[in-house]
C-alpha positions as CSV (number, residue, x, y, z in Angstrom):
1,X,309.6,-32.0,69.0
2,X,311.2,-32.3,65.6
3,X,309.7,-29.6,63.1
4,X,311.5,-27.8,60.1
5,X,313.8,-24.5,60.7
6,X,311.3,-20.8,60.6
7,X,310.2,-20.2,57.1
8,X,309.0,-17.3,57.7
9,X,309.5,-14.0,59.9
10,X,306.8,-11.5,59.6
11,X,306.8,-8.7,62.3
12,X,303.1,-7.4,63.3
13,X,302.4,-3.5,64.3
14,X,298.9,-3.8,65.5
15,X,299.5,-0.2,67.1
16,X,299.4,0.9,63.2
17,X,295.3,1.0,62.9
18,X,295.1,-0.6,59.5
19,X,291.7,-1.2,58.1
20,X,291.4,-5.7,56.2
21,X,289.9,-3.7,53.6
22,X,290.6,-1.2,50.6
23,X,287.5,0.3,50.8
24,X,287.0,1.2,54.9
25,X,290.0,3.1,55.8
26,X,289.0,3.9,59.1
27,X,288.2,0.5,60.7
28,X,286.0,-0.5,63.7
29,X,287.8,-0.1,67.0
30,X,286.6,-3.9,68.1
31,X,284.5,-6.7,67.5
32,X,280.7,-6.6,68.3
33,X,279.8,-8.1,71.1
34,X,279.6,-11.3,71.8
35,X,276.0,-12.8,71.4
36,X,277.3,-15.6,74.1
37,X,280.4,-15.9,75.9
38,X,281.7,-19.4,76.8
39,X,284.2,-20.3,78.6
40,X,286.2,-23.9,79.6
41,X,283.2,-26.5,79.7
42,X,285.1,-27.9,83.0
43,X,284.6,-24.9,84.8
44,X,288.4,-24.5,84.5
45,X,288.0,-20.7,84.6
46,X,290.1,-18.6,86.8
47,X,289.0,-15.2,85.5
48,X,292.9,-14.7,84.1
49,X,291.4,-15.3,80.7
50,X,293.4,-13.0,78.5
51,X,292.2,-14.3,74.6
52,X,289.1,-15.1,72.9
53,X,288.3,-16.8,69.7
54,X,284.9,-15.2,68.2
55,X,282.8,-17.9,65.7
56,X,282.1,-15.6,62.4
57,X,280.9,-18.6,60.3
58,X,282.1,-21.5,58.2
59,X,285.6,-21.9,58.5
60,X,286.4,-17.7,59.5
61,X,287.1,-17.2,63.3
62,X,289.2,-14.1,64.6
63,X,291.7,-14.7,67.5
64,X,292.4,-12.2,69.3
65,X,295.2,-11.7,71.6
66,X,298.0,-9.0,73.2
67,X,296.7,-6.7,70.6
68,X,296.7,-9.0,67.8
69,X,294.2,-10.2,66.2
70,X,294.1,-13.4,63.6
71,X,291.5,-14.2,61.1
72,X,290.8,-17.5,59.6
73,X,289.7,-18.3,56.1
74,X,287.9,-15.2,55.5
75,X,284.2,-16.2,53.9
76,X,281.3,-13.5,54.3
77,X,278.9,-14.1,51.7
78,X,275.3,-14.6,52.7
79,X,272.9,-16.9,52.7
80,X,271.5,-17.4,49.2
81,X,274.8,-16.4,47.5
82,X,276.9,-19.3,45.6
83,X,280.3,-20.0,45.5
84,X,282.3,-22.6,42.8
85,X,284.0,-25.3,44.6
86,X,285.4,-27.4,41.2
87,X,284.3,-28.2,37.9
88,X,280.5,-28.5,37.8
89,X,280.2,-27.9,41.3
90,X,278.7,-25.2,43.3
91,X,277.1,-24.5,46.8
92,X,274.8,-22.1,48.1
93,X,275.3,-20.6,51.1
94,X,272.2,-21.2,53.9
95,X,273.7,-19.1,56.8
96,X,275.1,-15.0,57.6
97,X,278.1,-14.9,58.9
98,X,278.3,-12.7,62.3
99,X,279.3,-9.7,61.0
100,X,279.6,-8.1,57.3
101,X,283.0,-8.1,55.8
102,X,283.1,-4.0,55.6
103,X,282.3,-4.3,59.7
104,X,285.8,-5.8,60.2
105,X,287.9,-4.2,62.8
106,X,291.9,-4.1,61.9
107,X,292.9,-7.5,61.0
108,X,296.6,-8.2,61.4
109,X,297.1,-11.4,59.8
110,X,294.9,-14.0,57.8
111,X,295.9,-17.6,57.6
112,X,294.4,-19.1,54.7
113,X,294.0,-23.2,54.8
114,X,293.3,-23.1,51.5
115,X,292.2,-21.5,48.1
116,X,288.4,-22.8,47.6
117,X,285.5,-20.0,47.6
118,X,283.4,-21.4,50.9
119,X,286.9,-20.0,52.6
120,X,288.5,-16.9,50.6
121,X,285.0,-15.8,48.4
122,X,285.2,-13.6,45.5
123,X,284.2,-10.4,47.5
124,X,287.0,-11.0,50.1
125,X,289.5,-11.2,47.2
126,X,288.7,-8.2,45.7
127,X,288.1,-6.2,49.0
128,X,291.2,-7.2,51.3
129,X,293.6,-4.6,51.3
130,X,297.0,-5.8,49.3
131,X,300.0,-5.5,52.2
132,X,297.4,-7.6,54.6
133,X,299.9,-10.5,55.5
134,X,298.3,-14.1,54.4
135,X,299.9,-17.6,55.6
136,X,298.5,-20.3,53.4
137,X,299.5,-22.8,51.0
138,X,301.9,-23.2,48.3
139,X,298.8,-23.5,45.6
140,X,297.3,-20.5,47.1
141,X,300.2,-18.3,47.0
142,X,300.8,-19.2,43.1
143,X,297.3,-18.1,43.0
144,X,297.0,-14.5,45.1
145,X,300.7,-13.2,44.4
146,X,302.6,-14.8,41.6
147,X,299.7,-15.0,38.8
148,X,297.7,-11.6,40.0
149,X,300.2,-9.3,38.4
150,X,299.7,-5.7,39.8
151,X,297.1,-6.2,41.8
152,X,298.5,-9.2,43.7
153,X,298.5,-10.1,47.5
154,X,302.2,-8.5,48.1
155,X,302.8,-10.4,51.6
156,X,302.0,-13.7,51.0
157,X,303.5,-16.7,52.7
158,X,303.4,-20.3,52.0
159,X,304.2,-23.5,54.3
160,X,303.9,-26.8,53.7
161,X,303.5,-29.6,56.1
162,X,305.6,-29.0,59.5
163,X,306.8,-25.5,57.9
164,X,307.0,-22.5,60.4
165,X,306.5,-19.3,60.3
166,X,307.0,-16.7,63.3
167,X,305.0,-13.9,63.6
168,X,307.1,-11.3,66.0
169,X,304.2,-8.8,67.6
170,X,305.5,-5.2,67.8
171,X,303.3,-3.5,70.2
172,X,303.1,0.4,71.5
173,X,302.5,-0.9,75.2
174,X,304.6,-2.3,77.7
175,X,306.1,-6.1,78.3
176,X,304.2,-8.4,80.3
177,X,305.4,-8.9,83.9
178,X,309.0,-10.4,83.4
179,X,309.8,-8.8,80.2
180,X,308.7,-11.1,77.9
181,X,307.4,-10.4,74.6
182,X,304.6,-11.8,73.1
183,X,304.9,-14.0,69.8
184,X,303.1,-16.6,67.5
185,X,304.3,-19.3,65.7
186,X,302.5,-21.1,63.2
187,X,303.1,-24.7,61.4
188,X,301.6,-26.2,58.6
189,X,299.7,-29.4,59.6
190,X,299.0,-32.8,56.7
191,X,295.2,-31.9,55.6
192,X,293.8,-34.0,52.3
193,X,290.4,-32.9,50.5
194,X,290.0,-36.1,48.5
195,X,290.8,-39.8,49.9
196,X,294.1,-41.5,48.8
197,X,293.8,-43.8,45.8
198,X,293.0,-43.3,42.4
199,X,290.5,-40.5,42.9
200,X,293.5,-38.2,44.6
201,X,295.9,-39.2,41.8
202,X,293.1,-38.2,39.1
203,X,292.8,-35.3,41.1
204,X,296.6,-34.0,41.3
205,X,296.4,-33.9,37.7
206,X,293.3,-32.3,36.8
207,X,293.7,-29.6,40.0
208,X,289.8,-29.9,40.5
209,X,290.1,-29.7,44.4
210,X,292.9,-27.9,45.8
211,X,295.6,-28.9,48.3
212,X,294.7,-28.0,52.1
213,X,296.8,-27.1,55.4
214,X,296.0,-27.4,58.9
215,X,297.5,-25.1,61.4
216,X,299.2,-25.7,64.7
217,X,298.9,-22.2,66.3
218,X,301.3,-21.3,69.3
219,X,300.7,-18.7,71.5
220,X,303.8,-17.7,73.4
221,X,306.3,-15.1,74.7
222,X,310.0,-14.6,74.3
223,X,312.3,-13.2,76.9
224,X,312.7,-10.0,74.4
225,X,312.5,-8.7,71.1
226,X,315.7,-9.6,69.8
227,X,316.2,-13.3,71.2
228,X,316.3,-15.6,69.0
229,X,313.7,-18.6,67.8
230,X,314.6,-21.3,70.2
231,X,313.9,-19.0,73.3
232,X,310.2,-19.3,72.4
233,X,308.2,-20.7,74.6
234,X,304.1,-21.5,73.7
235,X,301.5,-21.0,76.3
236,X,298.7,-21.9,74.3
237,X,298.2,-24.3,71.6
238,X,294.9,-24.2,68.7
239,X,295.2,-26.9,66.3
240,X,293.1,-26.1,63.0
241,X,292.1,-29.3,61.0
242,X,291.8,-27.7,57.8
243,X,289.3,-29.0,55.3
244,X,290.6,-32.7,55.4
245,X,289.4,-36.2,55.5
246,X,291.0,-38.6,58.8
247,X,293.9,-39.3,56.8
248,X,297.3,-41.6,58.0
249,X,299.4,-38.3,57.5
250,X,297.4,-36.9,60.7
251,X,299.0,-39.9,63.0
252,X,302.3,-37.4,62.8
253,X,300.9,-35.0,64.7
254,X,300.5,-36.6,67.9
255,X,303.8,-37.8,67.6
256,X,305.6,-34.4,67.1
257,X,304.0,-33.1,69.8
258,X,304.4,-35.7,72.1
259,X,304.7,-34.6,75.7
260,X,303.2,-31.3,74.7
261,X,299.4,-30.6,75.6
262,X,297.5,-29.1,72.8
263,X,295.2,-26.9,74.6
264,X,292.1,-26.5,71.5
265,X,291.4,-27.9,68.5
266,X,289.0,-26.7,65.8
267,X,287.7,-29.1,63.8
268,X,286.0,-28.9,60.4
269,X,283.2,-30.7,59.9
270,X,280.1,-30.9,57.7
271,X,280.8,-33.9,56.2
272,X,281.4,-31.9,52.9
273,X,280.4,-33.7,49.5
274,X,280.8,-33.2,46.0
275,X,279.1,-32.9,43.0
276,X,276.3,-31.9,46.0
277,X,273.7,-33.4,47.6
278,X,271.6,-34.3,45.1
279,X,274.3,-36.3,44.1
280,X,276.6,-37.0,47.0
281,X,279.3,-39.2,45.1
282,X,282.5,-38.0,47.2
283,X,283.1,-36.6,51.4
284,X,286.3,-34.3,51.0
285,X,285.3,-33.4,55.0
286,X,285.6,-35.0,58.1
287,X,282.1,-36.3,59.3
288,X,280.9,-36.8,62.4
289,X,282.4,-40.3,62.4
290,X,286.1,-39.1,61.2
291,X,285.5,-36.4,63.7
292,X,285.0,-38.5,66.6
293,X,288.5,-39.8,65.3
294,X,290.6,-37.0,65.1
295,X,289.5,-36.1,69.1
296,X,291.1,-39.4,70.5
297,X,294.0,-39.2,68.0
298,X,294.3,-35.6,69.0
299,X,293.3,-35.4,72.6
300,X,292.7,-31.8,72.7
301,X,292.1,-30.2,75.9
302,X,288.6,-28.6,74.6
303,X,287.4,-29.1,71.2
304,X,285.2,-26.5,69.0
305,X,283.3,-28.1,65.6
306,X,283.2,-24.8,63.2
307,X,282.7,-25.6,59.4
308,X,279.0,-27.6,59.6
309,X,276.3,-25.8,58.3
310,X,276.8,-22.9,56.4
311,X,276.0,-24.7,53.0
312,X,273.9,-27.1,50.9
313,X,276.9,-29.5,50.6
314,X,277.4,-30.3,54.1
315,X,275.5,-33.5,54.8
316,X,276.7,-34.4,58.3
317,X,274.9,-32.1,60.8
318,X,276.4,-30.4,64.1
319,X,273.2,-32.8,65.4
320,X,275.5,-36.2,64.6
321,X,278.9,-34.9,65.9
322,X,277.2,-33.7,69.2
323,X,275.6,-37.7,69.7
324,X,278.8,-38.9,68.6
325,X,280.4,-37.1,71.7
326,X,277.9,-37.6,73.5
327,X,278.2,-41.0,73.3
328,X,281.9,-41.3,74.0
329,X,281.7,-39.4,76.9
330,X,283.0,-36.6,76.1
331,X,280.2,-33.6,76.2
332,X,283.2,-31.9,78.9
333,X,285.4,-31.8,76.5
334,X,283.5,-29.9,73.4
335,X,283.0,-26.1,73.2
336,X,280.0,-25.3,70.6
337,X,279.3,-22.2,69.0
338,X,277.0,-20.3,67.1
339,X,277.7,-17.1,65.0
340,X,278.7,-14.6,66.7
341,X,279.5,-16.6,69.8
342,X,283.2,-16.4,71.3
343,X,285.1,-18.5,73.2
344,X,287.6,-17.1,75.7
345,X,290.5,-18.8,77.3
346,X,294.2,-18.1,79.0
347,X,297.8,-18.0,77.6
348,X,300.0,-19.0,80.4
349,X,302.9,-16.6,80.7
């Protein structure tokens, strides 16, 4: 696989109990429980499941694993509330997420797809504590480090497309069997909010929608703490769409992973459109169609739709993208989840 040299190194202490927000020193010890549990829809289960993904709503999910725990695009307004998603455009949200943003247990890392509202809301921005580590975006990072003066985002990193960053876990507890240590590596992945032409030139200069990243996530272990990069090896792979329309750039991924299964894949959906949907003029998300697409282009082992409902300017319903699979055969191959749901699953070792 041919991917750019590690951007970034940031070095996790999740045995330092440090609360995602300013204002709850003393975080919860864990997540709620689960409302449902699910687990591989082939029945692939052989109870060494040693990670779970838990569904908060929208585009936020919390992984959690060895002691870590990952959040995605952090959203937790409430249903009424409104969020500004570009010039004259707004949504309301119709949904609560799974659990209120002061409920949070520690939070290690946040990785941030992009800087629109529906995924880092005003509330989050003012209530995340500063030294919370955030991958995300070169636009993102102009926005929550180098224009917020003193009361800036202090670890923020950026990657582009195919940019790495490796997040080395230092944990209180011992080594797994063997001695390895465990370790994350993430890569930016191509994601485009508005289709190629004219419209995305128009839109590069007036900034109205911002740029997006997908993620590849790899869960893995190294033979210690000091090896080096290349003794990595992934156990688990989550590919995160991002909020982006079945663009050509996405035909790369396949082929930089080649040979290399890519174990989940969480998709946004919702068929997003903008001004809103009493005007549905432009879909800046994948649809149930596009979604269909990405799954063959992709071939994830088990695929998870998040990103469908939570607001007024989603127009393609969870309904479609289940016929859609439905209809290519592939109903074994799709996880679905409601709030507060998690899905659990095994990191090889």
């Amino acid at each position: 696989m041919s991917t750019t040299a590690i951007k970034h190194r940031l070095t996790l202490d999740p045995s330092i109990s440090k609360s995602a927000t300013r204002d709850t020193p003393q975080p919860a010890s864990s997540l709620p429980s689960a409302k449902e549990t699910k687990l591989h829809p082939k029945g692939a289960s052989s109870d060494n499941e040693n990670a779970s993904l838990f569904f908060v709503g929208t585009a936020t999910t919390i992984l959690e694993w060895e002691g870590i725990r990952l959040m995605t695009d952090p959203n937790f307004l409430h249903a009424g509330d409104h969020v500004h998603l570009g010039p004259g455009v707004t949504g309301t949200r119709r949904t609560n997420p799974a659990i209120d943003l002061h409920e949070l247990p520690r939070i290690d890392a946040v990785l941030l797809s992009h800087y629109h509202a529906d995924h880092f809301d005003e509330k989050v921005e003012e209530s995340l504590r500063r030294d919370l580590p955030i991958v995300t975006t070169p636009h993102a990072k102009t926005h929550l480090h180098d224009q917020k003066g003193e009361d800036r985002f202090t670890n923020v990193y950026d990657l582009d497309f195919f940019e790495n960053a490796m997040l080395d876990i230092t944990t209180s507890g011992t080594q797994t069997g063997g001695g390895k240590v465990p370790a994350v590596k993430v890569t930016g992945m191509p994601g485009k909010h508005v289709p190629p032409g004219l419209l995305s030139m128009a839109n590069d200069l007036l900034g109205a929608v911002p740029p997006t990243n997908g993620w590849m996530i790899e869960l893995g272990y190294k033979p210690s703490s000091s090896a080096s990069d290349s003794d990595f090896t992934s156990g688990y792979r989550i590919y995160i769409s991002g909020d982006t329309l079945f663009i050509d750039e996405l035909q790369e991924i396949p082929k930089r992973y080649s040979g290399q299964n890519i174990d989940l894949m969480l998709i946004h959906l919702g068929g997003t459109t903008i001004p809103g949907p009493s005007a549905p003029l432009l879909m800046v998300t994948m649809d149930a169609e596009q979604g269909i697409k990405l799954m063959s282009l992709i071939q994830p082992d088990v695929t998870i739709p998040i990103h469908y409902d939570d607001y007024d300017v989603f127009l393609s319903p969870l309904e479609d993208f289940k016929k859609a699979v439905s209809s290519a055969g592939w109903d074994d191959r799709v996880v679905y989840l409601d709030r507060k749901d998690e899905y659990k699953f095994a990191v090889k070792r």
